[in-house]
Phi, psi and omega in degrees: 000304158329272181328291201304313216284341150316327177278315197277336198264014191259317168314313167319292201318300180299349209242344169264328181295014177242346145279028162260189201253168221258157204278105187272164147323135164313111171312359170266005176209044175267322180118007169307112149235101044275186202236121179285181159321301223209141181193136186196129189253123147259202175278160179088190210165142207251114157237152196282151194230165165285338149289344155346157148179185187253138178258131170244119168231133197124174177250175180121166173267329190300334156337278171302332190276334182270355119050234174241058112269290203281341178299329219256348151330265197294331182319306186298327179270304188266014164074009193269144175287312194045063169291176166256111198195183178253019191265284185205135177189169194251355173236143199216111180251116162219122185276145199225165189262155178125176177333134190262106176246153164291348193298129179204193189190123161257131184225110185227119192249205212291325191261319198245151154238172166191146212223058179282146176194155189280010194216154161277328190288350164270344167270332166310270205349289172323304189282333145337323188283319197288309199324346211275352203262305179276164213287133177349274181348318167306008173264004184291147167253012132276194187253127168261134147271117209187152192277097193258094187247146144235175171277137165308166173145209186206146173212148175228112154217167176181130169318126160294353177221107199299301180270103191232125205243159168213149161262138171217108184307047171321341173278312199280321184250141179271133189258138159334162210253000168274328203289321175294322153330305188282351167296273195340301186312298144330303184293324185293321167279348151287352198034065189266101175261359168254119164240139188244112174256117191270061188311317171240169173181195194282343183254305212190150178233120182309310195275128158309126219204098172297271231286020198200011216301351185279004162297311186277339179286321194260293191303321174289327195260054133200177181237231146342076166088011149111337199251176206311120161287222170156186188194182193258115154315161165305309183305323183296309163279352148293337175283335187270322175288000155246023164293283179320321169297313208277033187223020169033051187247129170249138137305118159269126135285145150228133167266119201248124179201156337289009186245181195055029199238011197296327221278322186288317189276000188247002185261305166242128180290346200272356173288312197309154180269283200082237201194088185299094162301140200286347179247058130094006165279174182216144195245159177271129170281147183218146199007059171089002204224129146327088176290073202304343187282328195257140167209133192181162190290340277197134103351142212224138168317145167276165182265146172293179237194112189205033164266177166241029164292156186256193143081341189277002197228143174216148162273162187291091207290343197250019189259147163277335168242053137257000133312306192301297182282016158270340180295264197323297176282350133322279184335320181272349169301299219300306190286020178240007181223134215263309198309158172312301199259169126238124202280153182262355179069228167106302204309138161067030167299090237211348118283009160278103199301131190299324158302302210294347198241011153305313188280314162314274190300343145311309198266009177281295207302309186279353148300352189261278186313320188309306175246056167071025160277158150237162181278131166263161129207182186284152228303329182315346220246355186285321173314331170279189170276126199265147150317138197283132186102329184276143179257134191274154171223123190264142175197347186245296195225132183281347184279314170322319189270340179275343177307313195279326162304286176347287185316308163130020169276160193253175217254103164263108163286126191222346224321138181279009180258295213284292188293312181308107176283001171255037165262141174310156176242010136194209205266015170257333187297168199250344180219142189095200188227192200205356179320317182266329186176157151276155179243093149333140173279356163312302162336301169296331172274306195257088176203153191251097185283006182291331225237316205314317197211141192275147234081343197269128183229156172322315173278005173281355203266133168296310201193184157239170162221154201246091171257137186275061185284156207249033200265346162273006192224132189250340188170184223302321161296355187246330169313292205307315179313301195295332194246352188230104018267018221249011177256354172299297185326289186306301167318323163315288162307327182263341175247008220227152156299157173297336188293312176277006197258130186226110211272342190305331198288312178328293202300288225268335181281312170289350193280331176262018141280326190304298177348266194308310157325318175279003179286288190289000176098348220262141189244095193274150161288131198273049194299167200247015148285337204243121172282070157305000000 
């Protein structure tokens, strides 16, 4: 008797442990990146059901749109209906009242998770955080069969930096208007809010400009090394820009002037400065050199340009209508772009005569302001009088970035031995370049920007940014090689504090995102720092 009653409390026993939800990973070795605030694991484990669904509470449409981001997350691998509504559901998005922030809180217990914040853009976050919680195997886009557990806990997070940015360089190679969706895609689960689009440059100018069209018939069609270039329509570029908002992403254009401008200056010659002779012809400049060959009362267009030497182009600085035409594409910027900045470029003029070329930027900032804009530009732009708002982004000289602190301007962090993805990541790589440094993903990882260079302090800093330049990268595989792990890294340095950043823990945490990258296809580089 004895014996059977051993038998039945042990069938009892097994008939409740199997309704329970299966033994989840610690949330601290689930693989979160960024690394939160705050991360605390308990006993016990949440699992997702074929009854699941999102509960909303608060209004709005971003409310619903972030949503049906996360049901439309989780569908594809499990096979769950998820529906959305206001009524009742166990993963629970609720804006909550007050200062509207980034600021977010994951709370997941046995039955429920919820996911609160004063912002929708604080609840994307969360919900990025969550995704990240359950096991790799949810990036499939087919139905998996798999144990969709999290670990009870609690998460507190919130960005050490209001701008935490990536750059994608579209001028020297023209990149396609899916491959940036899929750039935006990839930064949005990083919780990245600036994509800086680098639109012109000496090979080719991206934007479509009405009042100018020969910048894009002339100037756009080619890049790098000779083959077909292309550009962004107005329509094109209003589409990556409510690509990016519903991904609570703002887009910087940038028009890089006064240098770097040959694409422009080979569209219209009255841009070019050239060269007044004395016996009253004007010769044309052409990649930095006097064209004894053009000789005219007139300025003459430069010849295009499809090398990746810098520094030869200038616009004619002491001219009205190259006021006139920076007036117009500003305008037509502005109004095709809702975010705060526009960037001015300002970097490597290197013919530009040094008043002339104060003065040029002086009188850009205040064409910037005229239509309610502030100015980014590179760290160069600090030698001038900076506009109150505008911000320098240091990538070169610290003395340049302290000019602009003086002034009481903030700081966009970039420095190229740490940030630039297209520096090689060591003397083997097959793509990029190596002018500022190779960038290792330690490299990339292990710096403080608060800390890099001293005068520079935290509250001087807006933010950091990661720029991607394209003169060795053609499309999506050589973008994906390059940024991927070391822009994981970089998010990491821009939302996470120094205090929590750790790199052994990094090293374990990006080796189960490659996991989810080999999921999702993306063919990231495979350092042999990180035991994948």
């Amino acid at each position: 008797m004895k014996h059977s009653f051993q038998i039945i409390a042990a069938l009892v026993a097994f008939s409740i442990s199997s309704c329970q939800a299966p033994n989840a990973v610690p949330l601290d070795q689930t693989g979160i990146i960024p690394i939160p605030s705050f991360l605390s694991s308990s006993s016990g484990s949440f699992e997702l059901s074929s009854g699941s669904s999102v509960q909303l509470v608060g209004s709005g449409e971003d409310l619903k749109r972030v949503g049906n981001y996360l049901a439309e997350n989780l569908r594809p691998a499990t096979g769950y209906d998820i529906p959305v509504g206001t009524d009742t559901g166990d993963l629970i998005l609720e804006l909550v009242a007050g200062e509207a922030s980034e600021k977010y809180s994951v709370e997941i217990k046995s039955d429920w998770i919820k996911i609160s914040s004063t912002s929708a853009a604080g609840l994307y976050y969360g919900m990025q955080t969550l995704i990240k919680a359950f096991p790799a195997e949810i990036e499939n886009t087919s139905v998996v069969d798999y144990d969709w557990v999290v670990s009870e806990g609690k998460i507190e997070d919130e960005p050490e930096f209001a701008y935490r940015g990536a750059m994608l360089d579209v001028a020297r190679h023209f990149i396609s208007m899916e491959d940036v969706k899929h750039y935006i895609d990839q930064m949005a689960s990083l919780k990245f809010n600036f994509l800086h689009l680098h639109l012109t440059d000496d090979q080719g100018w991206r934007i479509e400009i009405k009042s100018w069209p020969k910048l894009t018939e002339i100037g756009g069609k080619t890049e790098v090394g000779g083959t077909e270039g292309g550009f962004f329509t107005q329509e094109d570029y209003a589409e990556i820009i409510t690509y990016a908002a519903e991904r609570f992403i703002t887009v910087v254009p940038e028009i890089d002037m006064p240098g770097h401008t040959n694409a422009a200056l080979a569209s219209y010659g009255e841009l070019n400065p050239g060269v007044n002779l004395p016996n009253g012809d004007f010769a044309t400049m052409n990649e930095g050199k006097i064209d004894f060959d053009i000789l005219d009362k007139n300025p003459q267009p430069a010849e295009i340009y499809t090398g990746i030497e810098v520094g030869f182009s200038t616009f004619a600085t002491n001219k009205e209508i190259t006021y006139t035409f920076v007036e117009d594409v500003i305008r037509e910027l502005v109004e095709l772009t809702p975010g705060p900045y526009i960037h001015i470029g300002g970097d490597e003029s290197h013919v530009t005569e040094k008043e002339d070329y104060i003065y040029f930027i002086e009188r850009v900032q205040e064409i910037v302001s005229k239509y309610g804009k502030k100015s980014i530009g590179w760290d160069e732009i600090a030698t001038a009088k900076l506009s109150p708002g505008s911000v320098a982004q240091f990538w070169a000289l610290e003395e340049n970035a302290k000019f602009a602190i003086e002034q009481g301007n903030q700081i966009l962090m970039s420095p190229a031995k740490r940030a630039y993805l297209d520096m090689q990541y060591d003397s083997t790589s097959t793509l990029g370049l190596h002018w500022a440094a190779y960038i290792e993903l330690d490299d990339a990882y292990n710096w403080d920007p608060a800390t890099y260079s001293e005068g520079i302090n935290k509250s001087d800093i807006l933010g950091v940014e990661a720029p991607l330049w394209t003169e060795t990268i053609t499309d999506r595989a050589d973008i994906e090689y390059m940024a991927f792990p070391r822009l994981t890294a970089l998010a990491e340095v821009a939302w996470s504090s120094n205090e929590r950043r750790n790199w052994e823990d990094f090293q374990k945490r990006i080796a189960i995102q490659g996991k989810r990258w080999d999921i999702k296809g993306v063919g990231f580089y495979r350092s042999p720092k990180v035991n994948w």
